[in-house]
C-alpha positions as CSV (number, residue, x, y, z in Angstrom):
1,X,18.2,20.0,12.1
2,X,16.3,22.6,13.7
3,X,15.1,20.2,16.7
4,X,19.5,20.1,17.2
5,X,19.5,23.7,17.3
6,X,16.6,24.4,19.8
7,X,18.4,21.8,21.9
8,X,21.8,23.8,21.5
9,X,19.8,27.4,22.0
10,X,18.5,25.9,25.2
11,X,21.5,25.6,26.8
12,X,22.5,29.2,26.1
13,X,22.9,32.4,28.4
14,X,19.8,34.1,25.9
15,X,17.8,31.5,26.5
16,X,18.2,31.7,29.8
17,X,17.4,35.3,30.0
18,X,14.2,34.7,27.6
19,X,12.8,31.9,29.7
20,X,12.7,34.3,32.7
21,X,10.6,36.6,30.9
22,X,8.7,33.8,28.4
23,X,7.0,30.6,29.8
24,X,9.0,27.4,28.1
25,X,6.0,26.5,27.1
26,X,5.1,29.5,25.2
27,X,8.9,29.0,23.4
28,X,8.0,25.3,22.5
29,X,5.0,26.6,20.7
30,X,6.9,28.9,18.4
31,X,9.4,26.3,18.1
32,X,6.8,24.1,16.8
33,X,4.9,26.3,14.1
34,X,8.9,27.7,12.6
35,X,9.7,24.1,12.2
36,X,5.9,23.4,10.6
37,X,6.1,26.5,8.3
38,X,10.2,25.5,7.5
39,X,8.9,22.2,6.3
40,X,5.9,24.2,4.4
41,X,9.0,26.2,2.4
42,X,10.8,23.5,1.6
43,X,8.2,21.7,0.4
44,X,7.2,24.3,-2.1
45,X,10.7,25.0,-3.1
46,X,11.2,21.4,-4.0
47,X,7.6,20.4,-5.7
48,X,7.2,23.9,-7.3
49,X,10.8,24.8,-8.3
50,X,13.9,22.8,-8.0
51,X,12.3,19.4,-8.9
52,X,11.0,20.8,-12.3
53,X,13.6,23.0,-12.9
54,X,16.4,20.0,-12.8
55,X,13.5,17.9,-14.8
56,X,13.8,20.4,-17.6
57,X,17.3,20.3,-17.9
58,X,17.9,17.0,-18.4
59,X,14.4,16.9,-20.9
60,X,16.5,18.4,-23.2
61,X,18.3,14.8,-24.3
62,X,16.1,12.9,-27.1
63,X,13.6,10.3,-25.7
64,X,15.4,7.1,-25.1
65,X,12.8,4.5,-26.9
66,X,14.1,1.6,-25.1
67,X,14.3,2.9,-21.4
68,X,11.6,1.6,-19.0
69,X,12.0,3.1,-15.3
70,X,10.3,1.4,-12.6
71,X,9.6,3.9,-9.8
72,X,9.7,2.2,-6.2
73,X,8.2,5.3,-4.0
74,X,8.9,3.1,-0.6
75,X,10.0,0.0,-1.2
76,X,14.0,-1.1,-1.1
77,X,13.7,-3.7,-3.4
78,X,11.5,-5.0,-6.4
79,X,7.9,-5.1,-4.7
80,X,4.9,-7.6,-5.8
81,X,3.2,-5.4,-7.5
82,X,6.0,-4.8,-9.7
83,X,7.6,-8.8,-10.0
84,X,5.4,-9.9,-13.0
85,X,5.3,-6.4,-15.1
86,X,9.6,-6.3,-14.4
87,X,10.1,-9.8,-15.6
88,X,7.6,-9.4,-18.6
89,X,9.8,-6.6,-19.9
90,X,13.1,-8.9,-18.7
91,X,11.8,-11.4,-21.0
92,X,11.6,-9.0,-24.0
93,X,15.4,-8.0,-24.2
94,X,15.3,-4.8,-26.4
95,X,14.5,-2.6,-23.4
96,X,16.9,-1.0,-21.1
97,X,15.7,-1.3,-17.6
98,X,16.4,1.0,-14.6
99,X,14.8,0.9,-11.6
100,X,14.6,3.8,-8.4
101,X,13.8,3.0,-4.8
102,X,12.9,6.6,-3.2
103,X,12.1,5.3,0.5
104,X,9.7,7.6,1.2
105,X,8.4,8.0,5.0
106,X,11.3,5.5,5.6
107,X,14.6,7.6,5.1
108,X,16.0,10.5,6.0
109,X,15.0,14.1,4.4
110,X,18.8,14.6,2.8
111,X,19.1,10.6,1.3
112,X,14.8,10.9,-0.4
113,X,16.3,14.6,-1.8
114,X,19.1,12.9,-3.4
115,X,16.9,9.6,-4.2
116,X,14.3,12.1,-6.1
117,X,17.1,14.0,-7.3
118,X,18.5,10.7,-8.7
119,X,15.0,9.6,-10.3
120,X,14.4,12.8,-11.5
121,X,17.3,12.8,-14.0
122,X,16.6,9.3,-14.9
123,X,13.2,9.7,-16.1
124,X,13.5,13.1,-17.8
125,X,14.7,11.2,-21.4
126,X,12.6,7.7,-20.5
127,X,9.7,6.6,-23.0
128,X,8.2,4.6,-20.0
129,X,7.6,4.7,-16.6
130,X,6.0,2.3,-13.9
131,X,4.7,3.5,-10.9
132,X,2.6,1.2,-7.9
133,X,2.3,4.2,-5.3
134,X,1.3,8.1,-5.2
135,X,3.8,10.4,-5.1
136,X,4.0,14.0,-5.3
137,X,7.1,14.2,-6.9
138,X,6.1,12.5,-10.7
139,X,2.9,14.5,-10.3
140,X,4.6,17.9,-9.6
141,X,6.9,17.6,-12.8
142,X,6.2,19.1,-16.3
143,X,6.4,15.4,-18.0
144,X,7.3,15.1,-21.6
145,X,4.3,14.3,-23.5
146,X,6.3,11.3,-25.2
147,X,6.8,9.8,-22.1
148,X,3.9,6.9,-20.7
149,X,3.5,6.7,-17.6
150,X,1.7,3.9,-16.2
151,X,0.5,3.7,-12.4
152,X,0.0,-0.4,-11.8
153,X,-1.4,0.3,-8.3
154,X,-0.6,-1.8,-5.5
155,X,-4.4,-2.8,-4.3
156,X,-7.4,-4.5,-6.3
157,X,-10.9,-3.2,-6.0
158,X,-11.6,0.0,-4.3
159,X,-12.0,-0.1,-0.4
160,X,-10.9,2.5,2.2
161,X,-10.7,5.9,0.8
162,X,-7.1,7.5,-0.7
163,X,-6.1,10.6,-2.4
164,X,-8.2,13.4,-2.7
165,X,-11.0,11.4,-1.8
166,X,-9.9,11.8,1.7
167,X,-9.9,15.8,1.9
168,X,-10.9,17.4,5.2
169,X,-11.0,13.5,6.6
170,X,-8.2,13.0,9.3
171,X,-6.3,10.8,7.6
172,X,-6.1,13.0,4.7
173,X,-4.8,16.9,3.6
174,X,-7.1,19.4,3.4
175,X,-8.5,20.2,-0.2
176,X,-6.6,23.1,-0.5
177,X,-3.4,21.3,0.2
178,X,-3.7,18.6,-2.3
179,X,-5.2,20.7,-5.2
180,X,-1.8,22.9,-4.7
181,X,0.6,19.4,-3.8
182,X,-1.2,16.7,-5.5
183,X,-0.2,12.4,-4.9
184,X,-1.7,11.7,-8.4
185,X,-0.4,13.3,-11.7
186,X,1.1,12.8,-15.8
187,X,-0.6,9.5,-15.6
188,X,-1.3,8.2,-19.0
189,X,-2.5,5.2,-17.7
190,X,-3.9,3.9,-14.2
191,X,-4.7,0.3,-14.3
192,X,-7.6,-1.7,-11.9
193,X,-9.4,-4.6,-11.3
194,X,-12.7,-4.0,-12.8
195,X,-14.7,-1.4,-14.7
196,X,-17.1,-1.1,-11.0
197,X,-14.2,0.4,-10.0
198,X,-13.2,3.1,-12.3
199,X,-14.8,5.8,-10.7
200,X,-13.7,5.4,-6.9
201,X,-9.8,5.8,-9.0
202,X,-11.1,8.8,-11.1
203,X,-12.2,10.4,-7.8
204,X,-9.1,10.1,-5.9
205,X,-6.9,10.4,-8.5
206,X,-8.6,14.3,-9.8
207,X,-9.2,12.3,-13.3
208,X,-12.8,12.9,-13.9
209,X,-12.0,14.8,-16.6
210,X,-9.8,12.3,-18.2
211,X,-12.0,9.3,-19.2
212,X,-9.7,6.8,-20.7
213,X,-6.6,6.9,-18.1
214,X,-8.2,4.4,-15.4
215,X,-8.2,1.0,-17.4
216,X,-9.9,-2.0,-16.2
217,X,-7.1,-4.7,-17.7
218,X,-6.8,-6.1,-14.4
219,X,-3.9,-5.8,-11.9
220,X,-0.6,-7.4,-13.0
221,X,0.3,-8.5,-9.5
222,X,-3.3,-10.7,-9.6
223,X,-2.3,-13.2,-12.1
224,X,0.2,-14.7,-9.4
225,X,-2.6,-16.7,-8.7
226,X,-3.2,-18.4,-11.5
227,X,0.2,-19.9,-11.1
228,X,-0.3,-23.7,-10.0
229,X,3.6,-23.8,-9.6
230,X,3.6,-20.8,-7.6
231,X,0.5,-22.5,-5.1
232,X,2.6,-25.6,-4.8
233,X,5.8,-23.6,-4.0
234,X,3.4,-21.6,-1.6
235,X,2.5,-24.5,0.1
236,X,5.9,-26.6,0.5
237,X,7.3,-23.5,1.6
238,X,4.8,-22.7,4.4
239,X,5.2,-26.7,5.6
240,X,9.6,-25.8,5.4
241,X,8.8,-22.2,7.6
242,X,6.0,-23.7,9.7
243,X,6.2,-27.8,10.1
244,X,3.5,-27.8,12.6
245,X,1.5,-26.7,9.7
246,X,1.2,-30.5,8.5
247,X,-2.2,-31.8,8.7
248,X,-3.8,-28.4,10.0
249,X,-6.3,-26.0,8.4
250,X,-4.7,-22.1,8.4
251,X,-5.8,-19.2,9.5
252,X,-4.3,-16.2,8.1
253,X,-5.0,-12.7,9.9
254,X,-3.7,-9.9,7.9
255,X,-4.8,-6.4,9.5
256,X,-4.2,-3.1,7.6
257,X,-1.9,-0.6,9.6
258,X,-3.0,2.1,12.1
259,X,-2.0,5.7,12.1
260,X,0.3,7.5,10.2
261,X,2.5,5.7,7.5
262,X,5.8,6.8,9.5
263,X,4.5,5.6,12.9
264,X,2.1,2.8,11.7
265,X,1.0,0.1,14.3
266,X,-0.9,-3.1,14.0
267,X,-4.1,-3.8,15.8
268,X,-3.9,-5.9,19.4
269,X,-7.4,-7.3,19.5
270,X,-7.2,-10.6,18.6
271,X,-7.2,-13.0,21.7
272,X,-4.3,-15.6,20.3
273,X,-4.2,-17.8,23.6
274,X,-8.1,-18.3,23.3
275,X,-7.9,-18.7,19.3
276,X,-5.1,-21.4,20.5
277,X,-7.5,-23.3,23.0
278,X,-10.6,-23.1,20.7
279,X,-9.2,-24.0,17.3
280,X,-5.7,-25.7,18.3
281,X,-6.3,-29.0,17.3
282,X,-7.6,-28.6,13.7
283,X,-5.9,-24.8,12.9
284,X,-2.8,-22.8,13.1
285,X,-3.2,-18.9,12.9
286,X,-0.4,-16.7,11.0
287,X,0.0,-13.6,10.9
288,X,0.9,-11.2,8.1
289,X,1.6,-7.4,9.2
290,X,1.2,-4.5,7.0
291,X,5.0,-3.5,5.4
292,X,4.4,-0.4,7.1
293,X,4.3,-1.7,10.6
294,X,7.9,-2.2,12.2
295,X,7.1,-4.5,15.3
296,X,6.1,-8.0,15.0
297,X,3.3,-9.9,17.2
298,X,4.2,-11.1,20.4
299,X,3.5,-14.9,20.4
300,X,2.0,-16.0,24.1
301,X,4.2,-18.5,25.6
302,X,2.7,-22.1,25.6
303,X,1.2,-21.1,22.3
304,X,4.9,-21.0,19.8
305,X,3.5,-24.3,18.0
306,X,-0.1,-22.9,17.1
307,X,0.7,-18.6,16.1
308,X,3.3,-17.5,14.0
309,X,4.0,-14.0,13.0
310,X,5.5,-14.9,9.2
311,X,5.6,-10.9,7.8
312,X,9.3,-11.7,7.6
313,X,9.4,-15.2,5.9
314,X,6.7,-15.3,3.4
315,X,5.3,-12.7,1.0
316,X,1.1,-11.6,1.2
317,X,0.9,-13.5,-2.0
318,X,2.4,-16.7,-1.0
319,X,-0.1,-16.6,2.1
320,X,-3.2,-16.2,0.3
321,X,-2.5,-19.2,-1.5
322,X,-1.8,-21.2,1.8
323,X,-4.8,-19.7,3.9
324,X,-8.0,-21.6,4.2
325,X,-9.7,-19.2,6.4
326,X,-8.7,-15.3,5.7
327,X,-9.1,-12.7,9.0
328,X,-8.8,-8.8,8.0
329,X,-10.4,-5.3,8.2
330,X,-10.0,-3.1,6.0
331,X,-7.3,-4.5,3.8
332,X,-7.7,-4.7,0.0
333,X,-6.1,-8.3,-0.1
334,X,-9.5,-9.8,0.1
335,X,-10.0,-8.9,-3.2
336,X,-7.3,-10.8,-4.2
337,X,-8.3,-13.5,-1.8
338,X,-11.5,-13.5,-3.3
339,X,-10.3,-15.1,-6.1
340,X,-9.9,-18.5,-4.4
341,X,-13.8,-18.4,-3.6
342,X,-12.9,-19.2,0.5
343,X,-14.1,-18.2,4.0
344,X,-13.3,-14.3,4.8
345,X,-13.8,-13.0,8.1
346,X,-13.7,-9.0,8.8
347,X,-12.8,-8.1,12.1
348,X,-14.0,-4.4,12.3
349,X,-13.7,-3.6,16.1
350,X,-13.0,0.4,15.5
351,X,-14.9,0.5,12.5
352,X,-16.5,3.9,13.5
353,X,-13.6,5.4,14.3
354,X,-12.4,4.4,10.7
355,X,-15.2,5.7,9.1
356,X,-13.9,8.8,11.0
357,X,-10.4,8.3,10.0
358,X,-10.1,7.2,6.8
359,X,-13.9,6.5,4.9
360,X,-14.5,4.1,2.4
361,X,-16.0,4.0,-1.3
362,X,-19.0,2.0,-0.5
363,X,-20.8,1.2,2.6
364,X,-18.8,-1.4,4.7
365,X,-21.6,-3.7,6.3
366,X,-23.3,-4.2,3.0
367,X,-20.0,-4.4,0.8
368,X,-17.6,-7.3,2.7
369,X,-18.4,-10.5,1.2
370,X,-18.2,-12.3,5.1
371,X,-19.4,-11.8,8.5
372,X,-18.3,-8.5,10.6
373,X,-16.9,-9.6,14.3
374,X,-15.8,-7.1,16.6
375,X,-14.6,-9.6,19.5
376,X,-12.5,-13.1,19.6
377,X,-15.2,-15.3,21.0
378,X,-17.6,-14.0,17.4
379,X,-15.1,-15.1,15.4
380,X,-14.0,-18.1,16.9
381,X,-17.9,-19.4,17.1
382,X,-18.2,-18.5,13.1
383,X,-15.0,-20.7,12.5
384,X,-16.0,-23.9,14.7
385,X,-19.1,-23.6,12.2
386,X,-17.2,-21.9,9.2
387,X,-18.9,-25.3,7.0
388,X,-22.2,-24.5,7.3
389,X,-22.1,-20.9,7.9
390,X,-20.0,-20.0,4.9
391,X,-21.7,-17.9,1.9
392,X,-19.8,-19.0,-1.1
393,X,-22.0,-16.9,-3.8
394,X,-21.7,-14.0,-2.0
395,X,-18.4,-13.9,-2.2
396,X,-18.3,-15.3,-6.1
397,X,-20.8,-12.1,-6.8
398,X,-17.9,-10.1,-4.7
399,X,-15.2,-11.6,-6.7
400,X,-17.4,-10.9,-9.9
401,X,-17.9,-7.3,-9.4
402,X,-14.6,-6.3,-8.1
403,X,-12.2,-8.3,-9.9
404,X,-13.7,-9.0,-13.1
405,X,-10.6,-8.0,-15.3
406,X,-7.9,-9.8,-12.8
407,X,-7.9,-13.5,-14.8
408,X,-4.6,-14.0,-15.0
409,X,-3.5,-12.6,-18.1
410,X,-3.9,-8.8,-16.9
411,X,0.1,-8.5,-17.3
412,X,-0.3,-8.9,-20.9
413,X,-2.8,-6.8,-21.7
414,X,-1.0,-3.7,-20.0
415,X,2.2,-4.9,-22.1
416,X,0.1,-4.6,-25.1
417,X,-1.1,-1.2,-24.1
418,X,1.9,0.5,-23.2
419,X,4.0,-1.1,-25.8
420,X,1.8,-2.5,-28.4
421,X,3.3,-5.8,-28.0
């Protein structure tokens, strides 16, 4: 709104007369800081007044013992980390389920208003809420203390940094700004993979002083993988999407994003012509882009029947199951992967710069359970001796540390937790 305005003020006779006097330059700058402190008053009027104020009103209403909310904070639809803990409480059919999807970073300003707004008078009579991303909204309300709220995560293990674990890093706010505005609030339970973990979530999460809300029962999304029907289904459907697939050994390269959640790209690095000419005749690569990233991977002409970009036709789950050799970064899915006991390859090519960005919970080059490659050719030359190269206990010590609690039943001990079932 105010970017229309400048626009419209530009093309007035007062402008005109200002810009002989002001450089355009000098007018852009105080353009920029009214929009950045406009965006700081809204903020606060939102977070510290009008979302509380409507949560109160509608508190009033007796709990509703048989509501369950599921809170998508970006997500359109019904994500993975939610599919087993939603159809667990399908299954019981006494509860009334409702669900929210608030698109945040992905809609406009008026429509995740109106989606909070929505939400908001939802939750304020529900006995139980599920949650599987931060969000500033749930933690700036003055929750009911009949009301559980349960944050399922959307990772395993602990790996790059979050939450107020990043303060004064780039990728994060500055302390100040997340003590005032905090991602991470009126949880009475945060679940994880392991008890190693516990503390990294207590950390980020400002819940030091709450021993007993990070719960190692495991993540619900995990116990996908304990599914032999789901492998099977994994499998026919990769040969269905990708036929050249029969007979071949798969590659799966799943990076994390880059940059900022609303402008997030994918790393170019990886050499897919030479991957094609050194591994062709035993492998296919695939690629699996971070839901955050918008473009897919440009597939080099001559090599359509060895790289496919499949972030559109099958899920990270389905994938994992498929992949005999995993390629990522700094991407929690190799926990999960873990859990199959195979290959993992960590292409770190900017991880200084990462360290820089972002951080992580423990030291990267003694924590990945597989060899670190910055360039195509290192990687490649691991994989044409992947047999004899591969270190299988160190990632079963990996998987043993970091994903202790994740054995397939995890969604039924949260279930019992949160509703004694």
């Amino acid at each position: 709104m105010l970017k229309s305005l400048f626009k419209k003020f530009k093309k007035t006779i007062v402008f005109k007369t200002i810009q002989k006097t002001i450089p355009y330059r000098a007018l852009r700058k105080v353009y920029r800081a009214c929009r950045k402190q406009i965006r700081r008053m809204y903020r606060y009027e939102m977070l510290r007044k009008h979302y509380p104020k409507l949560y109160n009103k509608y508190a009033a209403r007796p709990v509703n013992e048989k509501k369950v909310v599921f809170i998508e904070v970006r997500e359109s639809k019904i994500s993975d980390s939610f599919s087993l803990m939603y159809k667990k409480v399908q299954e019981e059919h006494k509860y009334e389920i409702h669900t929210h999807f608030l698109r945040s970073g992905f809609s406009k300003r008026k429509d995740y208003q109106h989606a909070c707004e929505a939400m908001i008078t939802d939750i304020a009579d529900a006995k139980y809420i599920f949650l599987n991303e931060s969000s500033d909204v749930i933690a700036a309300l003055p929750m009911r203390k009949e009301t559980i709220v349960t944050q399922l995560w959307h990772g395993c293990g602990a790996f790059k940094k979050f939450g107020m674990s990043t303060a004064e890093l780039i990728f994060g706010d500055d302390r100040k700004t997340l003590e005032k505005y905090p991602y991470h609030g009126n949880y009475t339970y945060v679940t994880v993979s392991s008890p190693e973990v516990v503390w990294a979530y207590e950390e980020a999460m400002s819940l030091q002083d709450k021993k007993g809300v990070v719960v190692p029962t495991g993540i619900s999304r995990s116990d996908i993988f304990y599914d032999e029907e789901a492998k099977k289904a994994a499998q026919e459907k990769l040969l269905s999407v990708v036929p050249q697939a029969k007979g071949k050994k798969v590659i799966l390269y799943a990076p994390t994003f880059r940059g900022r959640v609303a402008k997030a790209k994918t790393p170019n690095k990886l050499d897919i012509a030479a991957f094609g000419d050194a591994l062709g005749k035993d492998y296919i690569l695939l690629f699996k882009l971070h839901p955050f990233v918008k473009k897919r991977t440009a597939i080099p002409e001559g090599y359509e029947d060895f790289a496919f970009d499949l972030t559109d036709d099958m899920s990270i789950e389905e994938l994992l199951f498929v992949a005999d050799i995993c390629i990522s970064d700094y991407s929690s899915l190799v926990f999960e992967y873990s859990l199959f006991e195979k290959p993992m390859i960590f292409f770190a090519f900017d991880l200084d710069n990462y360290y820089d960005w972002r951080g992580f919970y423990y030291d990267y080059k003694d924590f990945v359970p597989g060899p670190i490659h910055t360039t195509t050719e290192e990687m490649i030359e691991y994989i044409q001796h992947v047999d004899e190269r591969f270190d299988k206990k160190k990632v079963q010590e990996f998987r043993q540390k970091f994903m202790s609690a994740c054995d397939g039943h995890a969604t039924e001990r949260i279930m019992k937790m949160m509703f004694g079932e």
